[in-house]
C-alpha positions as CSV (number, residue, x, y, z in Angstrom):
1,X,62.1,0.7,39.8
2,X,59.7,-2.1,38.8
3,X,56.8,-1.2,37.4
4,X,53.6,-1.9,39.7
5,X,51.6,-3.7,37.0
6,X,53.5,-6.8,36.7
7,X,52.9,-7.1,40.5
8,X,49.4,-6.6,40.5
9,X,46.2,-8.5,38.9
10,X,42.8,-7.7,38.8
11,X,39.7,-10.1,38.7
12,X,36.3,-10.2,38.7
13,X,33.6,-11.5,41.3
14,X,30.9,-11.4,43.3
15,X,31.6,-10.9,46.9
16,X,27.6,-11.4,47.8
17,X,27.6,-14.9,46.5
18,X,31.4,-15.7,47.8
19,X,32.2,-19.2,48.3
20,X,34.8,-21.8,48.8
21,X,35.2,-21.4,44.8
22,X,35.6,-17.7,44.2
23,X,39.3,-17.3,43.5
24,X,40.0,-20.3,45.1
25,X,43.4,-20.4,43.7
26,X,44.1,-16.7,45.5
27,X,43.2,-18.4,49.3
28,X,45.5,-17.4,51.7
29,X,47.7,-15.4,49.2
30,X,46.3,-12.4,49.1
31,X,48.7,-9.4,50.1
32,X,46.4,-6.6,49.9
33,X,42.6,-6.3,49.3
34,X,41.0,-2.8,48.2
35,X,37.4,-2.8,47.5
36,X,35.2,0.1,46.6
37,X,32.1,-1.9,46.8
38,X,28.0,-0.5,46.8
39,X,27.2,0.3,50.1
40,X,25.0,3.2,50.3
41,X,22.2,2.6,52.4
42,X,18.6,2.2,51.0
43,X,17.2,5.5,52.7
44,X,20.1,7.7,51.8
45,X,21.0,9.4,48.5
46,X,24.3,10.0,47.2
47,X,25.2,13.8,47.7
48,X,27.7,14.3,44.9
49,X,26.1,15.0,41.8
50,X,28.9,13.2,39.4
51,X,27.9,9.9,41.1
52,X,24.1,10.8,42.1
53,X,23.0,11.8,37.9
54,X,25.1,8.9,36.4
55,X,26.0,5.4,38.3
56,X,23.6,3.4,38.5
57,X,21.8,2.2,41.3
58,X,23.2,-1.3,41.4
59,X,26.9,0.3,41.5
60,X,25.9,2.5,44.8
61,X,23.4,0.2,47.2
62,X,25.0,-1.9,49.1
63,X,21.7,-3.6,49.9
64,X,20.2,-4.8,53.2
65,X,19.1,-2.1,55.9
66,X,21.9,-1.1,56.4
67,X,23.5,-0.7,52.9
68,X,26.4,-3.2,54.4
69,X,25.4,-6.9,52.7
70,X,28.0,-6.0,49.5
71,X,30.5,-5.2,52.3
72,X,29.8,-8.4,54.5
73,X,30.3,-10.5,52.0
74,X,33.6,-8.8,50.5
75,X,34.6,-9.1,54.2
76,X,33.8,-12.8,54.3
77,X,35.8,-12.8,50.7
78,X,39.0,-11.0,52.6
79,X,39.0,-13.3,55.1
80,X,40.0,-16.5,52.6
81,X,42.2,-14.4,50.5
82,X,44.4,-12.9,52.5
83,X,47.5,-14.1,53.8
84,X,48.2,-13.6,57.7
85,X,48.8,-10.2,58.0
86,X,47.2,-9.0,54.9
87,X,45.4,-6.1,54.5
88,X,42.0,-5.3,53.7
89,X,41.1,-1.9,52.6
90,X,37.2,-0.9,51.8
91,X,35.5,2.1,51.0
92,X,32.2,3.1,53.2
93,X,29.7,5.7,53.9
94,X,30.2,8.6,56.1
95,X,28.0,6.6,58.2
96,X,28.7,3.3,58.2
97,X,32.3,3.4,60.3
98,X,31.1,1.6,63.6
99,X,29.4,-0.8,60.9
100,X,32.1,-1.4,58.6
101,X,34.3,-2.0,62.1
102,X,31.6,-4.4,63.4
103,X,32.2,-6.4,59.9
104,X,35.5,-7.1,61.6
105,X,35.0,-7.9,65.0
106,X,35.9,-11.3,65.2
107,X,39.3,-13.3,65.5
108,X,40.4,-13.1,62.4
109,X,40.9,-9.5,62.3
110,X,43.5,-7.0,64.1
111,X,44.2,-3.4,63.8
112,X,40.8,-2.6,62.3
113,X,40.3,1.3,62.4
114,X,38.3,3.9,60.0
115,X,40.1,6.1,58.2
116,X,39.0,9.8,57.1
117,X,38.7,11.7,53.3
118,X,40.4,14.7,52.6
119,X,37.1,16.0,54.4
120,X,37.2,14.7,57.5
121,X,34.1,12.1,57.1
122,X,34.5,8.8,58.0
123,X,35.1,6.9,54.5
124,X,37.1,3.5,54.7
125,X,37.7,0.3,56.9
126,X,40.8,-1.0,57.2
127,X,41.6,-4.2,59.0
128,X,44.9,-5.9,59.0
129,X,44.4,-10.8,58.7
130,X,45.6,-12.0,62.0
């Protein structure tokens, strides 16, 4: 079997300040998209104490009221980069599943659901490039 890691490539951006020139060589050749970006929303507090006593603040707020402007914009950043029929995979709050969906709810996207943790809390978006 081929090992997964000459298959897959990792780079770094900003999904808030997104443009045309963000991985601009990636547009429309994206298979897969998995973010794990801040999203925690501004009155909340993160519950497990691993991540509450040692990541900082800029890795858990998502910013925004509703802790979703990291997530809009790595939405906006899936929508170039994937190829038809790509899919987009993003972490959330317990909370944020009708918001995550919202993200989603335009043309571009199909098959957009929430998916639950091992616990049974809302946790992750995924939406499939139409």
């Amino acid at each position: 079997m081929e090992a997964l890691g000459s298959r897959v490539e990792l780079r770094p951006g900003d999904a808030v300040r997104s443009d045309e020139h963000l991985l601009a060589d990636l547009v429309g050749a994206v298979d897969v998209l998995v973010a794990n970006p801040p999203y925690i929303p501004p009155d909340a507090e993160p519950t497990e104490p691993e991540v509450r006593d040692h990541d900082p603040a800029l890795a858990l707020y998502g910013g925004g009221d509703d802790g979703l402007a990291v997530p809009r914009g790595v939405v906006r950043a899936a929508a170039r980069l994937l190829r038809p029929g790509g899919l987009l995979v993003m972490e959330h709050a317990d909370v944020q599943g009708a918001g995550g969906r919202a993200l989603t709810a335009t043309p571009d996207w199909v098959d957009v659901s929430t998916q639950r943790d091992l616990t049974g809390r809302d946790r992750a978006l995924v939406a499939r490039r139409a």
